[in-house]
LOMAR-705535 format. One line per 10 residues: for each residue x, z negated, y negated of C-alpha. Coordinates in steps of 0.001 Angstrom, whole numbers, plus 524288, in hexadecimal, padded with zeros to 5 digits. Layout:
// residues N
X:Z:Y | ...;
This chain:
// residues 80
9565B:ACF70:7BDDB | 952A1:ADB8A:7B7F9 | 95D35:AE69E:7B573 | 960A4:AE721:7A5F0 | 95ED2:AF426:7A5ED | 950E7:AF2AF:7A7D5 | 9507B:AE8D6:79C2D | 9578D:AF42C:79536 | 94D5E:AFD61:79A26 | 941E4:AF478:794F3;
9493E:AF348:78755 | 94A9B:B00C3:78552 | 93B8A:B028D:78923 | 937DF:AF981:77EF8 | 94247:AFFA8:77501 | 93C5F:B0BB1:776D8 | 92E48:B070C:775D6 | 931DE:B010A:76926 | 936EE:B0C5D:76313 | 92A81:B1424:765F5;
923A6:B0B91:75E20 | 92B9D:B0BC4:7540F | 92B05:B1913:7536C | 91DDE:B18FE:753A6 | 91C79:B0D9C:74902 | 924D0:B17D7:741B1 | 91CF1:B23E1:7431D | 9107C:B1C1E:73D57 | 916C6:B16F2:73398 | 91D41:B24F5:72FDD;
90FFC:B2C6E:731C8 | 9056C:B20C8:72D7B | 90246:B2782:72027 | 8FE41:B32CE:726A8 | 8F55E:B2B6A:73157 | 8E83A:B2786:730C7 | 8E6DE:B18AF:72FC7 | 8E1A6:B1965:73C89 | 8ED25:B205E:743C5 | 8F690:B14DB:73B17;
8ED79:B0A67:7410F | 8ED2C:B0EC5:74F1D | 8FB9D:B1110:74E67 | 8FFE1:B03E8:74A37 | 8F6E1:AFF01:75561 | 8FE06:B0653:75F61 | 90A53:B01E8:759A7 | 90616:AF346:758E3 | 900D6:AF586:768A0 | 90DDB:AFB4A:76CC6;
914D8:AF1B3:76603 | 90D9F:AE615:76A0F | 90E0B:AEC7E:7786C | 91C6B:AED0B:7770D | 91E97:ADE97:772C5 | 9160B:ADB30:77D42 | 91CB6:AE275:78723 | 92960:ADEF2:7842C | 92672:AD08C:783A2 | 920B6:AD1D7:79397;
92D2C:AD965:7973D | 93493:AD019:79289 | 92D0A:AC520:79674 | 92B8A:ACA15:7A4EC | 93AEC:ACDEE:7A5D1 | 93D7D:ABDFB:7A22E | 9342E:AB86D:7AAE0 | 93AB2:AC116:7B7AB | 947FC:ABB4F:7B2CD | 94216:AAFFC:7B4A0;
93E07:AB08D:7C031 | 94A76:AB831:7C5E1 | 95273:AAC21:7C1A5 | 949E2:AA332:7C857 | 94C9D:AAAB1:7D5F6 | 95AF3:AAB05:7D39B | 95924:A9E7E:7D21E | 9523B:A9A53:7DD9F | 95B12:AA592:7E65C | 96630:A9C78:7E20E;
């Protein structure tokens, strides 16, 4: 079983990754007016990447943490 300090590890990661972009979401919101619609277009589409990355990422780190629960039960089981 993994350590929980390592799921602490991975939270904090993710906790920090969200704050950049909401710092970021903040600074183009703050500075839009003086932007070119271009530079407001390309930075909501780095925003929307980064944030879809993140969901995405999140959801396999989770998903693959589960799945070697799993399967470490399953040998306990069988070492029994």
């Amino acid at each position: 079983m993994t350590p929980n300090w390592l799921y602490r590890l991975q939270q904090a990661f993710v906790t920090i990754i969200h704050f950049v972009l909401l710092g970021w979401i903040f600074y183009t919101l703050q500075n839009a007016g003086s932007m070119s619609t271009n530079a407001v277009m390309m930075h909501f589409t780095g925003m929307s990447i980064l944030g879809a990355v993140l969901i995405r990422g999140t959801a396999w780190w989770a998903k693959r943490h589960h799945l070697n629960e799993i399967k470490a039960k399953r040998r306990r089981g069988r070492d029994a």
